[in-house]
C-alpha positions, 0 to 999 in steps of 0.5 A: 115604255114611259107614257107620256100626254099632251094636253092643249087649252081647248081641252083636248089630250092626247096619250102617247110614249115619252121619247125625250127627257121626263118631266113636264113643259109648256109652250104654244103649240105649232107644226112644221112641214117639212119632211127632213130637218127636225135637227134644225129645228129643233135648235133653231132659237126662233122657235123658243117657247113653242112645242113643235109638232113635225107633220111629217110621219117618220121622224129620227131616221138620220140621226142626229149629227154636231153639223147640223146644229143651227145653235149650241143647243135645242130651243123648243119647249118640246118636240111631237112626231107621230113616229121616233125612229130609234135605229137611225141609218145615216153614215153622218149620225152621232146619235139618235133622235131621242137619245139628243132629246133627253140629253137636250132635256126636251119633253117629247111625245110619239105614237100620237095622232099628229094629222089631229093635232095639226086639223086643230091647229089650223082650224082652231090657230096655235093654242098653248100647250102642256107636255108631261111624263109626270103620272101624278098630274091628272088630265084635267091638272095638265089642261089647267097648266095649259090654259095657265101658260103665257100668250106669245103675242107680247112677248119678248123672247129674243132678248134672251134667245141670242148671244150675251156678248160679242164675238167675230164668227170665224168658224170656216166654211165652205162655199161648195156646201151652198151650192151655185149661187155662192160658188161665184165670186163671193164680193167684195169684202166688208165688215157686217155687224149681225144683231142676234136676235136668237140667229142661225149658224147658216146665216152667218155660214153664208155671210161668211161664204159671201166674203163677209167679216162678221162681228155678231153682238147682243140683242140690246147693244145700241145703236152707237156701239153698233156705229162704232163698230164702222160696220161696211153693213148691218144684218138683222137676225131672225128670233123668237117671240112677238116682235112689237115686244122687242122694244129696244132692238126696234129703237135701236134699228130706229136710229141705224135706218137714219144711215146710208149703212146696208141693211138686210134683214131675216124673219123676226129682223124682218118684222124689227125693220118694219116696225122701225120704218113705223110700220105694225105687225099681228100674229097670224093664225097658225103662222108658216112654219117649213121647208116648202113654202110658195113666195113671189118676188114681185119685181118679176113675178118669179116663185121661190120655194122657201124655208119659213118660221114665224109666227106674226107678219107685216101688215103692208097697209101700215108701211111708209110711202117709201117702204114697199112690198118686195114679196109675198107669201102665195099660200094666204097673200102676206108680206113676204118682203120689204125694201126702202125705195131710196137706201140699201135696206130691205129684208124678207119674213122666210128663211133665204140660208135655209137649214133646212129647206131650198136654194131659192133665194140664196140670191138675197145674200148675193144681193146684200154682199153687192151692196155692202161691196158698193160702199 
């Protein structure tokens, strides 16, 4: 067995068994609540940067499998569980959890105590840390090397999470995986410019599934190549990193809410449309990140049960007259949500594609795809 620690800024370490790949990585440390999922964690590029520590005790029981892959790779800095199963049981599974890791390169720790590291970070807020196999490096030296590592507030991490070039998605997908809410008449039919900012395949799954064609292009591309493109709709992705660090996609976005074009936005897009309506954003505490967080939707009152993944939030007081709250987050009351009173613009901070986590609100690409059809 390869021992393996983690070592957070507060000065705490913690011992454990290495089940990823050997070496030494840092980031921000977070956790997650979801009980099933870790594959779509563990590729979705918004959580680039960050060490994800999974609250759930038994992780790897499934196996790993090319479906499930929310990207062409695993994003995470690296990867804590309190147990690394290593004979999955799942009639879908390719391979394990830990032989994934080590072929993703991801430092990743078991048979430490996660109830503790979360304690901490829900008292304490996410703090940096560092994952190491490297015996050599003493506690005291991987404290250093935490406490060394870069704040995410600041940040720019989306520029580098998505796609460099452009390209039409054009993998086939089908409505029946999405449940009900898509099987319905998909649309109408449109032409959608998503911006990637590090996006999810089951967004634009869905987008597709919602009779959508799509052309997805880099974070920096302009608003005139966007423009030029004709879009029937624009989707702004979630992503990584501090938003208010996302200077160009926020100009950018800037300049397309002048349109009457739709716009839909997820997450970190969330946070880029508000930041162009001249709104702020601040990092949260600890953030939200899993599959079974409460949202209301305030025009009737309903709950949704939701994926999230963030880390910052929209603060409601600094919106224009003509941007409201159109959600919020019943665990600590934070926006959730926002919609232009006036155009087909709107977006929300949770995870309506899930991957994993509920069908709630798969009715927010229902919406969308109506108005983009309405043009």
């Amino acid at each position: 067995m390869t021992t393996a620690r983690i070592a957070f800024t507060d000065g705490s370490v913690y011992h454990g068994r290495s089940v990823g790949a050997e070496g030494t990585s840092g980031g921000e440390a977070v956790f997650n609540t979801g009980m099933t999922g870790y594959q779509e964690v563990l590729t979705d590029p918004s959580y680039s940067g960050q060490i994800v520590t999974m609250t759930y005790p038994e992780i790897g029981n499934y196996g790993i499998n090319s479906a499930d892959m929310e990207s062409a790779r695993s994003h995470v800095a690296g990867f804590v569980v309190r147990h690394c199963c290593a004979v999955p049981s799942n009639f879908r599974s390719e391979e394990s959890l830990s032989a994934f890791l080590i072929r993703q390169g991801i430092v990743a720790i078991d048979e430490v105590d996660t109830r503790a590291i979360t304690r901490k970070l829900r008292v304490d807020g996410a703090m940096n840390a560092i994952i190491s196999t490297d015996a050599a490096l003493s506690d005291a030296d991987l404290v250093e090397r935490a406490r060394a590592q870069p704040s995410m507030a600041g940040l720019d991490l989306a520029s580098d999470a998505g796609s460099k070039t452009q390209y039409a998605w054009d993998e086939a997908s089908d409505p029946a995986t999405f449940g009900s809410a898509v099987i319905d008449p998909p649309g109408k039919g449109g032409h959608i410019v998503a911006v990637d900012f590090g996006i999810k395949r089951n967004i634009l799954r869905l987008l597709q599934a919602h009779d959508l064609r799509v052309t997805v292009v880099p974070a920096a591309t302009s608003a005139a190549t966007i423009r030029a493109l004709k879009p029937d709709g624009i989707f702004l992705s979630n992503g990584p990193g501090d938003p208010a660090a996302v200077t160009a996609g926020v100009a950018t976005v800037k300049e397309l809410i002048k349109d009457a074009t739709p716009i839909f936005g997820i997450c970190l897009g969330h946070q880029i449309l508000a930041l162009a309506y001249g709104a702020s954003t601040y990092k949260l505490k600890f953030g939200h990140r899993g599959a079974n967080h409460p949202v209301q939707r305030l025009s009737d009152g309903a709950v949704e049960i939701a994926s999230h993944n963030h880390g910052f939030a929209v603060d409601p007081k600094s919106l224009p007259a003509d941007v409201r709250v159109s959600h919020r987050n019943l665990n600590d009351d934070t926006c959730a949500g926002i919609e232009h009173t006036a155009k087909k613009q709107f977006s929300v901070q949770y995870h309506p594609e899930a991957g994993p986590g509920p069908g709630d609100p798969l009715y927010l690409f229902r919406r969308f795809a109506e108005q983009v059809g309405a043009r």
